[in-house]
Structures are given as C-alpha cells and as structure tokens.
C-alpha positions as CSV (number, residue, x, y, z in Angstrom):
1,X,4.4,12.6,34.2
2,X,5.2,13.3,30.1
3,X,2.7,10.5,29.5
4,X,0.1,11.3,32.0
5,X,-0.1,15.3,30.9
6,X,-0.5,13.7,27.2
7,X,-2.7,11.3,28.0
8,X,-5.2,13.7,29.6
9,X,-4.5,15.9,26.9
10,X,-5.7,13.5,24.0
11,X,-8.7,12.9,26.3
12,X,-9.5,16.5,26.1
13,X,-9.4,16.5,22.6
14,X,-11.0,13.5,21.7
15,X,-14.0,14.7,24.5
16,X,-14.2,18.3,22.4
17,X,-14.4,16.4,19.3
18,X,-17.0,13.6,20.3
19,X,-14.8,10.7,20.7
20,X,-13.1,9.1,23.5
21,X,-10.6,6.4,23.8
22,X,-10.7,3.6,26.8
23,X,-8.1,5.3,28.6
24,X,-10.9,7.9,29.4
25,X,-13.1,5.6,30.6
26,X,-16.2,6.3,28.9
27,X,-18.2,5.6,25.8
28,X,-19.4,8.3,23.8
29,X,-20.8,7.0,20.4
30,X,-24.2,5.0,19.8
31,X,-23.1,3.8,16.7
32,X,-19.2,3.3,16.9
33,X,-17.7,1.6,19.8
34,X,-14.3,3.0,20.8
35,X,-11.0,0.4,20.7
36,X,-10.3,-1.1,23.7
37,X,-6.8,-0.3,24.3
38,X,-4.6,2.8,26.1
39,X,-2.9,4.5,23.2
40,X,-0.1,5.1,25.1
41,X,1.0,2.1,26.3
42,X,0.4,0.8,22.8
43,X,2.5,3.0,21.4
44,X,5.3,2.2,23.8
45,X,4.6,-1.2,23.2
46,X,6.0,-0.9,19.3
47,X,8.9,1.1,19.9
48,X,9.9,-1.7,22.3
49,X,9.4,-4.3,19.9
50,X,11.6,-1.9,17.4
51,X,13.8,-1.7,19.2
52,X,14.8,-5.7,19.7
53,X,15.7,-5.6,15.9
54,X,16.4,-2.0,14.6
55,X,20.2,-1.5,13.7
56,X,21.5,0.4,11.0
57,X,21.2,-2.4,8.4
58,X,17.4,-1.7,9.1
59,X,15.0,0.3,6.6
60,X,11.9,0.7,7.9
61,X,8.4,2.1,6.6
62,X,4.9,1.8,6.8
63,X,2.1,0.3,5.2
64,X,-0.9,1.3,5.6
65,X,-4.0,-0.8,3.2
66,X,-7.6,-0.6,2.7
67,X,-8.4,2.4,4.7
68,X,-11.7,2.9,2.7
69,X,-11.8,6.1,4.3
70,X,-15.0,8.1,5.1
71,X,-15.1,11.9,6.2
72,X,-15.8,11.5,9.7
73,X,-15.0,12.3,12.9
74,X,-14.1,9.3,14.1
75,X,-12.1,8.2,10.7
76,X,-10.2,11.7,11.2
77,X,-9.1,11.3,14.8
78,X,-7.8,8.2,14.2
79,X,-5.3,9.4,11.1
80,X,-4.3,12.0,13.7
81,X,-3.6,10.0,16.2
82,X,-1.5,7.4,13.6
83,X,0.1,10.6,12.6
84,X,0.9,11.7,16.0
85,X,2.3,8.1,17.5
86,X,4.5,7.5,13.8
87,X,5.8,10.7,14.0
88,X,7.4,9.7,17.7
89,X,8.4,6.5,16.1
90,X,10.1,7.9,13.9
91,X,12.3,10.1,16.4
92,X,14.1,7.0,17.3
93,X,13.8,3.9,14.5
94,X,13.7,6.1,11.4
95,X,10.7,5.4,8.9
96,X,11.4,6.0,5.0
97,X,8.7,6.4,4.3
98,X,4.6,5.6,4.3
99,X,2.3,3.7,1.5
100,X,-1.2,3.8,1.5
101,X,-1.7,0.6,-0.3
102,X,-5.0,0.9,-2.0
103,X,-8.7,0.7,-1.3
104,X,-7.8,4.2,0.2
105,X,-11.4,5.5,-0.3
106,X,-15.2,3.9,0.5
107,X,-17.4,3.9,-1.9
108,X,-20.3,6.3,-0.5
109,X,-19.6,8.9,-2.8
110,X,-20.5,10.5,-5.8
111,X,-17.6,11.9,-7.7
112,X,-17.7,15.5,-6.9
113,X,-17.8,14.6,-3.0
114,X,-14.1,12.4,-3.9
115,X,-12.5,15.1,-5.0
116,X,-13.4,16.9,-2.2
117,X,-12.6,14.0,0.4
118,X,-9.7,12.4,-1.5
119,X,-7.1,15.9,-0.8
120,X,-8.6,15.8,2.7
121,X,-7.3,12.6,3.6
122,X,-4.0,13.1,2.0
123,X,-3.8,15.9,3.3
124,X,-3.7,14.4,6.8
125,X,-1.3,11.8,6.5
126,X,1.3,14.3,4.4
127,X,1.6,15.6,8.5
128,X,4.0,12.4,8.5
129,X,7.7,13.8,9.3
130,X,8.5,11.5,6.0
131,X,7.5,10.7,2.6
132,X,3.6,9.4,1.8
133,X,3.2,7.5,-1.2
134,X,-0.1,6.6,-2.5
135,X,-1.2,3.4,-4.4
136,X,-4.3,2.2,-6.2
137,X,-6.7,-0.3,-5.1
138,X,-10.0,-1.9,-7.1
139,X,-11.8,0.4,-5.2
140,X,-10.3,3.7,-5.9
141,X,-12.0,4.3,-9.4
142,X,-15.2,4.4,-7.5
143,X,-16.8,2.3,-10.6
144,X,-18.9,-0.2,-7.5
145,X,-21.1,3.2,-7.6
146,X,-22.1,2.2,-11.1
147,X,-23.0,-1.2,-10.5
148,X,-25.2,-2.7,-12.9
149,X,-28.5,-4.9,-11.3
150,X,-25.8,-7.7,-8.9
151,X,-23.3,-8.2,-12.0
152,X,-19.7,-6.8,-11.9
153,X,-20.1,-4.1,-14.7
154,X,-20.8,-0.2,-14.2
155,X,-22.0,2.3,-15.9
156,X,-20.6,5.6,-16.4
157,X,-21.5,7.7,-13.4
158,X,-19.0,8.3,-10.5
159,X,-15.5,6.7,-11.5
160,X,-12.4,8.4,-11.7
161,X,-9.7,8.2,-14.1
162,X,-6.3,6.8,-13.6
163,X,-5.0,10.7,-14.7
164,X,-7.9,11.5,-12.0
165,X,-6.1,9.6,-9.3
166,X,-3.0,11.3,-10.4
167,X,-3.5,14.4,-9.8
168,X,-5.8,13.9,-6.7
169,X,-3.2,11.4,-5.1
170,X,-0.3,14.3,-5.3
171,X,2.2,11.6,-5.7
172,X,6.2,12.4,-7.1
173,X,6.1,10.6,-10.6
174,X,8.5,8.2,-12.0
175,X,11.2,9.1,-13.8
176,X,10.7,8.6,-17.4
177,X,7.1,8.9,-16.6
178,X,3.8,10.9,-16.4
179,X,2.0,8.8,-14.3
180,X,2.0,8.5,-10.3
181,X,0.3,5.5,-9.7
182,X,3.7,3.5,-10.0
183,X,7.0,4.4,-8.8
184,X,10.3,3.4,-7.2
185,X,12.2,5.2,-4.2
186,X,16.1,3.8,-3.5
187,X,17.8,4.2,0.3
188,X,21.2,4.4,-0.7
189,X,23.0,3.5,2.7
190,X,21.1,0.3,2.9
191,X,20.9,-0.5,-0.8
192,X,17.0,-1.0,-0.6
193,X,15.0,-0.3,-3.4
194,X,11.0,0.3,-2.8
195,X,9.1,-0.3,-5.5
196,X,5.5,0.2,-5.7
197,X,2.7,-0.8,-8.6
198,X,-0.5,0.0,-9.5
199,X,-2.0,-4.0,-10.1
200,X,-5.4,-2.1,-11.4
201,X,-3.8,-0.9,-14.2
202,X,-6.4,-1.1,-17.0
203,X,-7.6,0.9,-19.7
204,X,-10.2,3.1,-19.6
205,X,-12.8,2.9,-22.5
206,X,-16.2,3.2,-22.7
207,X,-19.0,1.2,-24.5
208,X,-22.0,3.7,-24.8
209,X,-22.7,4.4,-21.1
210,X,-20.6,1.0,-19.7
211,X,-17.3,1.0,-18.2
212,X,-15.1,-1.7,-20.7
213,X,-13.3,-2.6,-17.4
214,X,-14.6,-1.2,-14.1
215,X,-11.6,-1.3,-11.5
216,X,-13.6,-2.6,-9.4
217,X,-13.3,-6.4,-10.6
218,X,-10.6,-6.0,-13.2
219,X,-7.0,-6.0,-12.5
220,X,-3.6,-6.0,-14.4
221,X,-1.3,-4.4,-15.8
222,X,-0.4,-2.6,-19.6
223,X,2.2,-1.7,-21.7
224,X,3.9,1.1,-20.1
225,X,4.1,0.4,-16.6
226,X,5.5,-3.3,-17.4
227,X,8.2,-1.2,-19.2
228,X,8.5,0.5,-16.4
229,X,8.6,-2.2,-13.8
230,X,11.2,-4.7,-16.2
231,X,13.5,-1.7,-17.6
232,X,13.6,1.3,-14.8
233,X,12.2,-0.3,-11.4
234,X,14.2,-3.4,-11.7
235,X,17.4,-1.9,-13.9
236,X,20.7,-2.1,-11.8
237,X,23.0,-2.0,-14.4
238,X,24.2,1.2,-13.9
239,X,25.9,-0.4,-10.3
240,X,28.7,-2.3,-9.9
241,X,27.6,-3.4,-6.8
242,X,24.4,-5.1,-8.0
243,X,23.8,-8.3,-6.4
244,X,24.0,-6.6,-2.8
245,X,20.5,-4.4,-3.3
246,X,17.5,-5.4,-2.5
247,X,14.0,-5.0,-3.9
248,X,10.3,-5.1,-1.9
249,X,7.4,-4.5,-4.5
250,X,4.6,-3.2,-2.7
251,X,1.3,-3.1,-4.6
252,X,-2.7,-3.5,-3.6
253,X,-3.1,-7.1,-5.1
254,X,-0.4,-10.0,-6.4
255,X,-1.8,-12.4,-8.9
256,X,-1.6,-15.4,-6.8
257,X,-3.5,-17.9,-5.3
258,X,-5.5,-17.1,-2.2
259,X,-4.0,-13.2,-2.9
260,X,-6.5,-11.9,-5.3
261,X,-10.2,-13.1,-6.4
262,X,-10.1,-12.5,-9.9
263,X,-8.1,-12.4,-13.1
264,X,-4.7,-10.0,-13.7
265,X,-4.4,-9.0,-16.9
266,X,-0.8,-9.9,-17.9
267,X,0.3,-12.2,-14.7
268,X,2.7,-13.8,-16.6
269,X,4.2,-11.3,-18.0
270,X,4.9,-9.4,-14.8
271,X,5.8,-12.7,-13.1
272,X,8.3,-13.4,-16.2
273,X,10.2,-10.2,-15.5
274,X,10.7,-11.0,-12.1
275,X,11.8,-14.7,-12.6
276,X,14.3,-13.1,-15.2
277,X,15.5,-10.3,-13.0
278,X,16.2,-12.8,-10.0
279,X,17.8,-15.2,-12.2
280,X,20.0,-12.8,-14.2
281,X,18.3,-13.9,-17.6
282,X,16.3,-12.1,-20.4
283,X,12.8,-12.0,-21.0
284,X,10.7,-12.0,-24.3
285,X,6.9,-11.8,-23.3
286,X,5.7,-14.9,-25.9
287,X,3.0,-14.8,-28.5
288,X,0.1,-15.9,-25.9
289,X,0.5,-13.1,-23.9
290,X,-2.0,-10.2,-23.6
291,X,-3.9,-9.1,-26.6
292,X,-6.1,-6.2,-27.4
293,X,-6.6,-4.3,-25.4
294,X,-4.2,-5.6,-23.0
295,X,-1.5,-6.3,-26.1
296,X,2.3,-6.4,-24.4
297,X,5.5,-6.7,-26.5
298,X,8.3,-6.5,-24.4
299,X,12.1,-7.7,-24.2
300,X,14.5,-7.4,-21.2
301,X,17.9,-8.0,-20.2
302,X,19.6,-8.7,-17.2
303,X,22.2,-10.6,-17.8
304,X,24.5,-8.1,-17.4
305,X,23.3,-7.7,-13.8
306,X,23.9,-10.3,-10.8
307,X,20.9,-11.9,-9.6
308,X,18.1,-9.7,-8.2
309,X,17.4,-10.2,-4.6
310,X,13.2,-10.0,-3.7
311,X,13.1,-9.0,-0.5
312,X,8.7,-9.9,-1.0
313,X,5.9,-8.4,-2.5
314,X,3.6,-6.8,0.2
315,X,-0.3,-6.0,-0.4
316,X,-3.9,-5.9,1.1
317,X,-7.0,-6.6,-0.8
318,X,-7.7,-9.6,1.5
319,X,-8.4,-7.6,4.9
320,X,-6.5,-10.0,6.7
321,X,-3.2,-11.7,7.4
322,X,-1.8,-14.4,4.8
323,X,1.7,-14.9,3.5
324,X,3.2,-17.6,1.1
325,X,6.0,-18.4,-1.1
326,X,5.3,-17.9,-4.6
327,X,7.9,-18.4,-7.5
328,X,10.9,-18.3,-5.0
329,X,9.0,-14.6,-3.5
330,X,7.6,-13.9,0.1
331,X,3.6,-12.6,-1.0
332,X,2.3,-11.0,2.5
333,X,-0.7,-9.8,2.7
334,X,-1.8,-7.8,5.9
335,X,-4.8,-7.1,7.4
336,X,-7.2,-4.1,6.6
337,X,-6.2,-0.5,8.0
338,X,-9.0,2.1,9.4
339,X,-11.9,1.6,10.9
340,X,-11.6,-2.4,11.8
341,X,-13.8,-4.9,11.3
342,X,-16.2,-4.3,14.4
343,X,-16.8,-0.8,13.5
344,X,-14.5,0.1,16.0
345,X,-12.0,3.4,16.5
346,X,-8.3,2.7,15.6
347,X,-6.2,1.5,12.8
348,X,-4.1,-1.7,12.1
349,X,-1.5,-1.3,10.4
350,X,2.5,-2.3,9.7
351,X,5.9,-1.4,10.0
352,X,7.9,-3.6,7.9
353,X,11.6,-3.6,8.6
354,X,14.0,-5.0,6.3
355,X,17.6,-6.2,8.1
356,X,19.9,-6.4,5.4
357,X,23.2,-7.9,7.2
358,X,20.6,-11.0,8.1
359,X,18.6,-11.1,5.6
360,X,15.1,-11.1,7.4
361,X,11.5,-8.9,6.5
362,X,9.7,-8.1,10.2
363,X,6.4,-6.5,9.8
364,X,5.8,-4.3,13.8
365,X,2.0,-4.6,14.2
366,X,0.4,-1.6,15.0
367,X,-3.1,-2.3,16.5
368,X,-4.6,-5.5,16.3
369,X,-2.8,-8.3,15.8
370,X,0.4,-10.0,15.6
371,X,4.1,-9.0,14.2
372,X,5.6,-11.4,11.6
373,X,8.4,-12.4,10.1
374,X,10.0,-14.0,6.8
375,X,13.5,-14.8,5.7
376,X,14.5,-13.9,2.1
C-alpha cells in the first residue's frame, strides 16, 4: 500500500508539472520521451542489490558525472526524484557522501544565465541527507561558448574562472587551502580517504581577447594543487596505522589511454606522486617536467609511511562505461549522468562501495546499465 499511495503520488506531481513517468502510463512531451522504467521498483531493485554486499567494512557514495544540466522541467524532476530515491537509500546502506564529477553544466549559456542556473542546481542536490561535493569538468568554464570558427580556442566572452567556480560551486575548502575545486574527506571507522581533483586545473591568462587555455580542450594540473595532492591528500604520516587506509581519487578525467582525448598538463608528475606514495618512496619531479606556464618543482617523501593502498581513480568525460589497470591503479570511468543519451527522462548514475575486510570496489548502477566490480 506504502508504494502504491507514493507511486500515485509522484504521478500527481509529475502530471502538475508536465512530465510523467511509464508507471503512469502516458506520454506527455513532444520533444522528450519519458524512461521506460517504474521508479519504484527500480529503486527497490538497488537497495536489493546493496544489500548482497553492504557490511560495516562498507563506505558507500555516489557519483554522479556529466550532468550537463539545463534549467528545465524535465532536468529538475529528475534531480528530485534522485534526491528523493538516495535519500531512502541512505536510511538503510549509509552514503558518505555525493560528487558531482564534472561537466556539471551545458553549454547554452551566457555567463550571467550560469550564475543564475549554477546555485539552482546545487541547490537541489544539497536536499541530499549527506555531503555534496562538486568537481570540475572541461565544460564548466563555459569557454566552448567562445569558440573560435571549428578550432579549439575561445575568445573572451562567457567563461568562468576557477575562483568563479569557487564560489558558485559552494564547496568546504581544503585545508591549507583557498581553493574548492580539490579536496579530501577521511571516514575514520573505515579508514577510507576520498580524494577528489580538479584534472582542468589550468591557468587562466588572456592574449588580447583569446583564452591562453580554454578548459574546454586543455587539462592538467599546476603547482599548488600537486602540493596539495603529494603533501596533504596523500600524507599519512601522522598515523601509526598507515598501511591499513585506503585512497579512491575521484576526478572528471585521468591522463590515460582511452580515459581522456587530449593532453594533461603535468601527467607525469601527478602519476610520479602516486607511484611514490604506493611504493613508500620519494619523489623529485625531474628537469623535463612542466615549464612555463605549467612550471612544477616539487619533492616528496613517503618513506616514512607504509605503502599507500589505491583503492582506483574514478571519472566521466567519456559518457560511457570503461575501466582498466593503469600503473598498478583501477581507472573506471562510468557512464554519463542526466538526461541520457536518447533524450530521455532519468539519470544514470553510481554508487560505489568500497569493502575494506575484502578488498573489493562495487559500483550499484542506478538507471541504465550494469553494476561492476574491481579488486584492489
């Protein structure tokens, strides 16, 4: 009867607002088909699957990539719904936390219509019962808006700033730090450690009216958040019980075959860290590594830690679902969140799970698609 009476009530709600899921039985939109699915049973569906591997060894939380979100009503009743059917998850298989992972807004906009749509949308996924954190894709400095003739360069015209995202994204900073755009969360019962980076970290400078390095195709990272990543993120010197935590970077894009399209500025570097911190070694970035305006000096010791365990370094970008082994890491990449593909109402999404008495990474599909798993 509780899911009947709540199934006719999101009916009612999705009727008053124009939209109408399959369980109601009737299409309502020219231009955007409806899922084909009963939200309900859906929804049952994942906490069943939970429930075959939650203990209390679990951490679980939710990614959530390449929403390129629009301001309408049929992008808005679908973060409510996720919202909603999360929120019950989370009653019973707790969720740390949520990360939007990048490519969080479409490109349809001129700046002053971001900053009014950008607060919107985090606005509705802060109705989580938990902690949303917000990371930056290629997409979120709006500088495709600028495009110059079919080349990948911009003018100046409708980007946003890194300290732009800041502010608008409303995220808890890092300690040690005045950016929000890269951070780290520890679950002490567990001994998880969620790190998450912004992998379109580049400088923002202008020649006359061009963008020097338009988000958009450039990626990488600088000076201050590898500091941040080798000596904070990734620093467990200060417990005796370090070889027993584990880390999971999340991040929009890994510099990786088949897991990005284009360059990272300072790949090896960010790859040398985490060789070092899994191996319990130093790190000196050498002389070939970035250079002007990407210039990197950086030296690290771990050696007085026990080898770092990488639980895997999660990401979207590639609107689909991939996963490899690179340098000894689990890269996953998941498939895009929002609006799918077809145009169609719903999101896709995951809830990773990390066991850590056996040693295992599940990702819970929600939506479309399958659930996964990788030893680590």
């Amino acid at each position: 009867m509780y899911f009947n009476m709540k199934k006719i009530m999101l009916c009612i709600v999705l009727i008053i607002l124009g939209v109408t899921s399959a369980s109601c039985s009737k299409a309502v939109s020219n231009e955007i088909p409806v899922i084909e699915y009963d939200t309900e049973e859906m929804l049952l569906n994942v906490e069943q699957r939970l429930e075959a591997i939650y203990t209390e060894d679990c951490v679980s939380f939710g990614f959530i990539p390449d929403l390129h979100y629009e301001d309408t009503i049929y992008y808005n009743s679908s973060t409510a719904k996720l919202v909603e059917d999360l929120n019950l998850i989370h009653k019973t298989y707790p969720i740390s936390a949520a990360y939007l992972g990048g490519d969080n807004i479409a490109n349809s906009y001129n700046r002053s219509a971001l900053k009014r749509s950008i607060p919107k949308m985090i606005s509705s996924f802060r109705a989580f019962d938990f902690p949303l954190h917000v990371l930056k894709g290629n997409h979120d400095d709006n500088s495709l808006r600028g495009r110059i003739e079919n080349k990948n360069e911009a003018k100046v015209n409708a980007e946003l700033t890194d300290a732009e995202l800041t502010e608008l994204y409303n995220n808890s900073k890092a300690t040690g730090n005045d950016s929000a755009l890269y951070s780290f969360t520890d679950i002490e019962p567990q001994k998880v450690r969620i790190i998450y980076l912004n992998s379109i970290d580049v400088p923002y400078i202008l020649d006359g009216k061009k963008i020097r390095y338009p988000g958009q195709w450039c990626y990488g990272y600088q000076q201050k958040q590898l500091e941040f990543f080798a000596k904070q993120a990734l620093n467990f010197s200060d417990k005796t019980d370090s070889g027993e935590w584990k880390v999971v970077i999340l991040q929009h894009l890994t510099s990786a075959t088949g897991f990005t399209d284009g360059t990272v500025y300072n790949e090896d570097v960010f790859w040398g860290i985490l060789d070092a911190f899994q191996k319990a070694e130093s790190y000196n970035t050498p002389k070939s590594s970035g250079t002007g305006d990407f210039a990197v000096q950086l030296d690290v010791d771990y050696t007085q830690q026990q080898p770092g365990i990488v639980v895997g370094i999660i990401q979207g970008h590639l609107h689909r679902d991939k996963s490899s082994k690179v340098n000894q890491v689990n890269v996953i990449a998941t498939r895009k969140s929002g609006l799918l593909e077809e145009k169609q109402l719903g999101y896709s999404m995951d809830i990773f799970t990390i066991d850590t008495k056996n040693n295992i990474l599940y990702s819970t599909r929600y939506g479309d698609g399958e659930d996964r798993q990788w030893e680590f």
